[in-house]
C-alpha distance (Angstrom), angle and dihedral (degrees) to the residues before:
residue distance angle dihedral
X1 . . .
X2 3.82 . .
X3 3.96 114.4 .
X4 4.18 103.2 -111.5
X5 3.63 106.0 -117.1
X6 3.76 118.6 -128.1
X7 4.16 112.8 -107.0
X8 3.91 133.0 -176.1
X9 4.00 84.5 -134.6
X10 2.91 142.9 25.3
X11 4.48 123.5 -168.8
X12 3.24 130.0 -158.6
X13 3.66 117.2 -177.8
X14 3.73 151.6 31.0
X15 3.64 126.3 39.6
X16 4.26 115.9 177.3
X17 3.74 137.9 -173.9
X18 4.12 98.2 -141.8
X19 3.51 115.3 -161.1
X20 3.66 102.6 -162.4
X21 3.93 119.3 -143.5
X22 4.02 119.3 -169.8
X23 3.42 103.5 -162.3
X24 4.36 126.0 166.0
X25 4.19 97.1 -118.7
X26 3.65 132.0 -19.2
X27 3.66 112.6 -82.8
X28 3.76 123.4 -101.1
X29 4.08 115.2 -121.4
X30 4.16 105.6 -82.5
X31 3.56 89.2 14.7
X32 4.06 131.3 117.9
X33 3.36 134.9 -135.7
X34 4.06 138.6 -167.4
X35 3.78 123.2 -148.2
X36 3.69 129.4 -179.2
X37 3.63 114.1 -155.3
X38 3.76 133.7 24.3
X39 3.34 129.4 -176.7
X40 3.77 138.1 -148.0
X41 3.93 117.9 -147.9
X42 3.76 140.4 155.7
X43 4.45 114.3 -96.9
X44 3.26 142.6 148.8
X45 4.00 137.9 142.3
X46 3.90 105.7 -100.4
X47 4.11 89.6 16.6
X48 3.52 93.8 62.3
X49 3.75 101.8 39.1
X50 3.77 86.7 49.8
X51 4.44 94.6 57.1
X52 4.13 83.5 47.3
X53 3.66 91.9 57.2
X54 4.25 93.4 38.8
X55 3.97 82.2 54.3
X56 3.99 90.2 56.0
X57 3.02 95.3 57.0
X58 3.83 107.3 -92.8
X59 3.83 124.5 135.1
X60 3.92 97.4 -115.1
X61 4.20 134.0 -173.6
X62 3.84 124.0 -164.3
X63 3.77 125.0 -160.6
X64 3.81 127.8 -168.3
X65 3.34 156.1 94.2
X66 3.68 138.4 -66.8
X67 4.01 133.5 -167.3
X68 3.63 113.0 -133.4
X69 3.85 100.6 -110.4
X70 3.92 127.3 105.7
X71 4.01 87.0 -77.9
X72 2.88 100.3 73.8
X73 3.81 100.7 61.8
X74 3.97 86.8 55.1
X75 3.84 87.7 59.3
X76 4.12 85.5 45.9
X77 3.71 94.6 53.7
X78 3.82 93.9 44.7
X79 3.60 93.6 59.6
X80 4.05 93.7 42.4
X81 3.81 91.8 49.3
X82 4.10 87.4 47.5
X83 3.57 88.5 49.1
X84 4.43 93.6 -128.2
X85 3.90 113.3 151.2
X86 3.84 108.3 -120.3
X87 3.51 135.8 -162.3
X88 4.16 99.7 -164.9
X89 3.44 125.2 179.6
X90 3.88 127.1 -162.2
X91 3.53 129.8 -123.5
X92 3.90 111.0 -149.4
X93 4.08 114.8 -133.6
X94 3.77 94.3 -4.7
X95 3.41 134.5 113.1
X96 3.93 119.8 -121.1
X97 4.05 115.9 -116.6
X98 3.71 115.7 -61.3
X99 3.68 131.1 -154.9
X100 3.56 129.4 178.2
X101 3.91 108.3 -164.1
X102 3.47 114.6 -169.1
X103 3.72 109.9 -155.3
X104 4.28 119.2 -154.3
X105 4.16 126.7 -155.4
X106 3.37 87.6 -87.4
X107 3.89 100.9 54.5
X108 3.57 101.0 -114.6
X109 3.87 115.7 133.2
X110 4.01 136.5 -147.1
X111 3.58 114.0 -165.5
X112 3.40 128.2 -157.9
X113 4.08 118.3 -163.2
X114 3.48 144.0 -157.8
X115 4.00 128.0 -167.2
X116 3.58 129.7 179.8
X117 3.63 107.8 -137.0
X118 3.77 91.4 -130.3
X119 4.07 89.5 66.4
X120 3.91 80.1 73.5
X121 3.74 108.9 125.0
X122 3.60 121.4 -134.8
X123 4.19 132.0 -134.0
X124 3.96 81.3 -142.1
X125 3.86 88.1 55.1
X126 3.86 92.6 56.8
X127 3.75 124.1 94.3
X128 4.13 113.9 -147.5
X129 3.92 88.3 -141.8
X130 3.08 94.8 65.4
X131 3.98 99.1 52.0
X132 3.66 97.8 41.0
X133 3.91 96.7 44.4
X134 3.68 87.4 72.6
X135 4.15 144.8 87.5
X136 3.58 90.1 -136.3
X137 3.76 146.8 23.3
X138 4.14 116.4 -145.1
X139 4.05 120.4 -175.9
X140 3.46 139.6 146.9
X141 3.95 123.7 -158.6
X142 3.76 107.9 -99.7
X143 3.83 94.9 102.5
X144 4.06 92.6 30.0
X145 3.49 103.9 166.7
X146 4.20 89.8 47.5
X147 4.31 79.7 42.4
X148 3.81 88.3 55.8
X149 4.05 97.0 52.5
X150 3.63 89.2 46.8
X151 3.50 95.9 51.6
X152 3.81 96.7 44.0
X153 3.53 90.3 51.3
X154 3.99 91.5 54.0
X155 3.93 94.0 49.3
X156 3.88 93.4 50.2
X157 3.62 88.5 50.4
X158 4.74 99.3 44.2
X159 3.32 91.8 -106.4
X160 4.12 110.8 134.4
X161 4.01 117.5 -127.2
X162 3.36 113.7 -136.7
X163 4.45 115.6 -174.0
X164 3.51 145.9 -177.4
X165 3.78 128.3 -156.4
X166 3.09 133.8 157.6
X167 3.97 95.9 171.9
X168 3.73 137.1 55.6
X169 3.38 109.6 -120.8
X170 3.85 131.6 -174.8
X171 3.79 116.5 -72.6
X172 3.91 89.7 2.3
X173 4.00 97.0 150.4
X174 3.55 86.1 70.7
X175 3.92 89.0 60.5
X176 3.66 93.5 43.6
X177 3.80 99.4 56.2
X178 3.78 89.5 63.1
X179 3.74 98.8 45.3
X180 3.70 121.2 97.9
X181 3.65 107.3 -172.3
X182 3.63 111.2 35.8
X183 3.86 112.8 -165.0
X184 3.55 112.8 175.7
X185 4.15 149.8 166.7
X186 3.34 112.0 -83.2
X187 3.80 107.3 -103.8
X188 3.95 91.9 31.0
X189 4.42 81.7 95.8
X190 3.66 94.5 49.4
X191 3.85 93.2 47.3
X192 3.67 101.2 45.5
X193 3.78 94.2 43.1
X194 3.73 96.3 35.2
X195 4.09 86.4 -134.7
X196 3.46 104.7 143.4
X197 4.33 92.6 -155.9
X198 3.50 113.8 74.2
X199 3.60 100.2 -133.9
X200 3.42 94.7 52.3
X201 3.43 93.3 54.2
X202 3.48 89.1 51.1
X203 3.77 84.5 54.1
X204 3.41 100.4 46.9
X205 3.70 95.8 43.0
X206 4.15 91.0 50.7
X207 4.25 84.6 45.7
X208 3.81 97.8 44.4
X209 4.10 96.5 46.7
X210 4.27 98.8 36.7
X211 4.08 80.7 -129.9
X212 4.09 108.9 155.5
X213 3.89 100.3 -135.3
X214 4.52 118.6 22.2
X215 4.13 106.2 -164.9
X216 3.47 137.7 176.2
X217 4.01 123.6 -159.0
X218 3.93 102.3 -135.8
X219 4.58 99.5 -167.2
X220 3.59 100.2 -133.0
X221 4.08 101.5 1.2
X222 4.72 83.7 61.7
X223 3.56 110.0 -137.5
X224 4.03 137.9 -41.8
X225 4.52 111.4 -146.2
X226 3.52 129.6 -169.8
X227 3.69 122.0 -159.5
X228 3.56 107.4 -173.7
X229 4.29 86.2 -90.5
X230 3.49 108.4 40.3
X231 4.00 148.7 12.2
X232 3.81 112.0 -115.5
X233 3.64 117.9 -157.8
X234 4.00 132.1 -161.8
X235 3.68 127.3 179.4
X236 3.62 123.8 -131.5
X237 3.50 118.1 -116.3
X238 3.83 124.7 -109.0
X239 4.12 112.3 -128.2
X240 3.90 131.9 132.7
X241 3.63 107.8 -65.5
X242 3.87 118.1 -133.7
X243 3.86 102.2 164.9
X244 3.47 132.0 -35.6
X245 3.42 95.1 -142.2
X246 4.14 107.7 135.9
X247 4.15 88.5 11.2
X248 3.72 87.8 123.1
X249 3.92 95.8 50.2
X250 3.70 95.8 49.1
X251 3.41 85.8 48.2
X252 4.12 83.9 62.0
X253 3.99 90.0 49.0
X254 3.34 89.2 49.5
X255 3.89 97.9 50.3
X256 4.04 84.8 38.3
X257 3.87 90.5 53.8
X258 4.02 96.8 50.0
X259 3.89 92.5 49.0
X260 3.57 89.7 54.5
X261 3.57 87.2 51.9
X262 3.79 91.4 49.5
X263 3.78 86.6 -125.2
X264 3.65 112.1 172.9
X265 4.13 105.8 -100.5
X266 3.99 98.2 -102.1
X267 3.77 84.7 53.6
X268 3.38 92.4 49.7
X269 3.75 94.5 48.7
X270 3.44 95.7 39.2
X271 3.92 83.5 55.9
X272 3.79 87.8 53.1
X273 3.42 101.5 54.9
X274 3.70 97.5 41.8
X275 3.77 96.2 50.3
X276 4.07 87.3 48.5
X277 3.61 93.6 46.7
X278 4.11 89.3 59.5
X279 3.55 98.3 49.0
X280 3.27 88.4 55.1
X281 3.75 94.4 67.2
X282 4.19 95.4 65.4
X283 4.08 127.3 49.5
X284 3.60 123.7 -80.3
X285 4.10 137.1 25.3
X286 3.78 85.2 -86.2
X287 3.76 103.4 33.9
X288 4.13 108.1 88.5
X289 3.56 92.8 39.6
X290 4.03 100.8 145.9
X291 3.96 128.6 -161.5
X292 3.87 115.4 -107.4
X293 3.98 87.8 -101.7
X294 4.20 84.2 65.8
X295 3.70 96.4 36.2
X296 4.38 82.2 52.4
X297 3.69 84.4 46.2
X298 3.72 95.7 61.8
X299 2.75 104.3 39.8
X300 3.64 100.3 54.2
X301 4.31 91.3 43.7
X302 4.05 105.8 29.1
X303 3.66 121.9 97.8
X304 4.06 109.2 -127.1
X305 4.06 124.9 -143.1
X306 3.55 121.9 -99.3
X307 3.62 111.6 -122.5
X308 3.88 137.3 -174.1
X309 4.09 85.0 -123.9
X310 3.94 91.6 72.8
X311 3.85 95.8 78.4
X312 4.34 91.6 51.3
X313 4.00 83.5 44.1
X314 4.23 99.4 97.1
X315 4.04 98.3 22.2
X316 3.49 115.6 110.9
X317 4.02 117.3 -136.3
X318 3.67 123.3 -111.8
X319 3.75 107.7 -159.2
């Protein structure tokens, strides 16, 4: 058998096939709608944040699971041309994920999905080499149960767990009790704890799952943390939005890419945000993904949104 090679990160999760619609507003119920252009491009949660992080530098591997159709050789030739070490498997006479993300004037997308249940990937499928031979462990919760393994495996061998969900999928808890940075959508806290307050969710999630850091990606108002002391706030930044397609999984690669860097966690999150906020300014989740020089650059000369998150940012909790 092949020696494992060591990685920075390791993914385990979503692939997508995004067909991506401009259209001028969202159309009304019984109404109709003409667009011009679409365009067909390579996403996916973990997939995505993976390529950003193989395109700063990091040593990256991928594994999923592909139908059998002509999709699945763009996802292939993304990751060879990005250089990220996969571990693909093949679904037979199914299609690979489909998204259609319809994009308004103002850049902000609604997706609309379709998987084949066949695409599901299994724990049996999943080799431990390639988990543990890794500096860090990214899922999401499509395939939970295959998720779960993964993530076990990681915390029994040191290596950190970072997720993102935005859903609550079937036996889910199990997932969450081996994940150590949670990074999640922003209502996902207040529907799985039922705590109406965001910060308390945020609390109680953190509490409930022994995870070190509970976050929730806010769009425009960046991203509120909770480490178990105190809430951490960063602003998003302000730049010509495009789409916002794949904001949320750069903002993963970009949190992934500071903790490998041991960057304190406002760094890290400042980092996040900033390298979100410019892919959000091209097509696609992939397609405004910017070198660290650019992410450095706007950071230090964009202007940031004010949000009402700024005065909870440096107050400790008292549950």
């Amino acid at each position: 058998m092949m020696k494992t090679s060591k990685v920075d990160l390791v993914g385990v999760g979503l692939n997508a096939t995004d067909t991506v619609i401009p259209i001028p507003s969202f159309p009304s119920p019984g109404s109709k709608i003409e667009f011009r252009e679409k365009t067909i491009l390579p996403g996916g949660q973990v997939a995505t944040t993976v390529i950003a992080c193989q395109q700063w530098g990091l040593q990256t591997r991928y594994v999923g699971k592909l139908g059998d159709d002509s999709a699945a050789k763009l996802h292939r030739d993304a990751f060879a041309r990005a250089g990220v070490e996969t571990h693909l498997f093949t679904a037979t006479g199914c299609a690979s994920q489909q998204s259609i993300v319809l994009v308004d004037a103002q850049g902000e997308r609604t997706v609309l999905s379709r998987r084949d249940e066949g695409l599901a990937l299994r724990p049996a499928e999943l080799n431990r080499e390639w988990i543990v031979n890794a500096r860090a462990l990214h899922v999401d919760g499509y395939d939970t149960a295959a998720a779960t393994v993964a993530a076990r495996w990681a915390r029994s061998a040191g290596v950190p767990v970072i997720a993102d969900l935005d859903e609550i999928y079937p036996e889910v808890d199990q997932l969450l009790e081996n994940i150590d940075y949670l990074i999640v959508s922003r209502d996902f806290p207040t529907r799985l704890t039922g705590e109406p307050v965001l910060e308390t969710a945020l609390s109680v999630m953190r509490s409930r799952y022994g995870c070190r850091l509970a976050a929730a990606t806010l769009g425009h108002e960046g991203v509120l943390a909770f480490d178990g002391n105190e809430f951490h706030h960063a602003a998003a930044y302000c730049v010509p939005v495009a789409d916002t397609t794949g904001a949320g999984d750069i903002f993963h690669a970009g949190f992934i890419f500071g903790l490998l860097q041991d960057w304190p966690l406002s760094r890290q999150l400042d980092f996040a945000c900033a390298a979100a906020a410019l892919n959000c300014t091209a097509v696609g989740a992939r397609g405004g993904i910017g070198t660290i020089e650019e992410i450095a650059a706007l950071i230090e000369g964009s202007s940031r949104y004010a949000t009402s998150y700024v005065s909870h940012a440096t107050h400790p909790v008292a549950l």
